[in-house]
C-alpha positions as CSV (number, residue, x, y, z in Angstrom):
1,X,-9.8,0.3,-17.5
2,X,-8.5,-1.3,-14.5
3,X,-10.9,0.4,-12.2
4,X,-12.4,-1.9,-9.2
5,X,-15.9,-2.7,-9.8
6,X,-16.8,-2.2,-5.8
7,X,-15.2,1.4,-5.7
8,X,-16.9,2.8,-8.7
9,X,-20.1,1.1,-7.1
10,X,-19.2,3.4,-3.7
11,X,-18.2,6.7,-5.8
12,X,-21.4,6.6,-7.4
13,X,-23.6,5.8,-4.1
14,X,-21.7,8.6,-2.4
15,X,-22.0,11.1,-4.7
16,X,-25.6,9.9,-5.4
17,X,-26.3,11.0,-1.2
18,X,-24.4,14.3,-1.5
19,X,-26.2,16.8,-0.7
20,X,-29.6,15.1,0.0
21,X,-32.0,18.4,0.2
22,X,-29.8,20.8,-0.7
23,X,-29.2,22.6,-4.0
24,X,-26.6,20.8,-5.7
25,X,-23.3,22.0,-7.4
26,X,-23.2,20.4,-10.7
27,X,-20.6,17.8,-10.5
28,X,-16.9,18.6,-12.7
29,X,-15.2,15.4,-13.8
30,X,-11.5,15.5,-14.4
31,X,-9.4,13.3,-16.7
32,X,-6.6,11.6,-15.3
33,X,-4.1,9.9,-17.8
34,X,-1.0,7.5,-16.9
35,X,1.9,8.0,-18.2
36,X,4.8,5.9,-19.0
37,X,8.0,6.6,-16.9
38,X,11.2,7.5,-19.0
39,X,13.5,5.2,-19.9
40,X,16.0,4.7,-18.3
41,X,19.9,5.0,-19.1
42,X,22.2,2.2,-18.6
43,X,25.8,1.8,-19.0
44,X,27.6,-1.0,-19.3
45,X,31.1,-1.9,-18.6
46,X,32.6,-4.9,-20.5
47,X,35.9,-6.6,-18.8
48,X,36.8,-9.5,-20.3
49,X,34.1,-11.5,-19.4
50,X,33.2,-9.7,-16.7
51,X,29.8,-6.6,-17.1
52,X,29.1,-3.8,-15.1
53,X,25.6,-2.4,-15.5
54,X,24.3,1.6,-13.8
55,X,22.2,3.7,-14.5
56,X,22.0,7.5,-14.3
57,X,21.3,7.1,-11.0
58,X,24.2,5.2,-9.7
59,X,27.1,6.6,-6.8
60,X,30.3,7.3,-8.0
61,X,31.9,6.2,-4.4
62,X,29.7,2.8,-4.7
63,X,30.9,2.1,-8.8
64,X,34.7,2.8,-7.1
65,X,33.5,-0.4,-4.7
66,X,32.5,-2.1,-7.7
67,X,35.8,-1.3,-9.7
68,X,37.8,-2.3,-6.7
69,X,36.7,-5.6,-6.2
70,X,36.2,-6.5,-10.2
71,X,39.9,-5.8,-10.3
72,X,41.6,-8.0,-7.6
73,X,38.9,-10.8,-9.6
């Protein structure tokens, strides 16, 4: 599960300690589950042979820097 060996060794000595003489809290586990991130959207722009690729994430004023110097090319 990808968990490191030595940290799972130190979660269970800790919680093994806690709470030495004291009434203990019964312990509540939680489930944590990865997800995969979206995909992500490209775009691409196809001059001749020259290709553009950006994303949704991409700056208008930057792709205008792009466009610019792809068309003195």
């Amino acid at each position: 599960m990808g968990v490191d060996g030595r940290s799972l060794n130190d979660w269970r000595v800790n919680l093994g300690r806690r709470g030495e003489g004291e009434a203990r809290a019964p312990l509540r586990f939680l489930e944590v589950v990865g997800t995969q991130p979206a995909a992500r959207a490209a775009y691409r722009l196809r001059v001749g042979e020259l290709v553009i690729v950006v994303d949704d994430e991409f700056r208008e004023d930057t792709l205008g820097r792009i466009l610019r110097v792809a068309a003195a090319w």
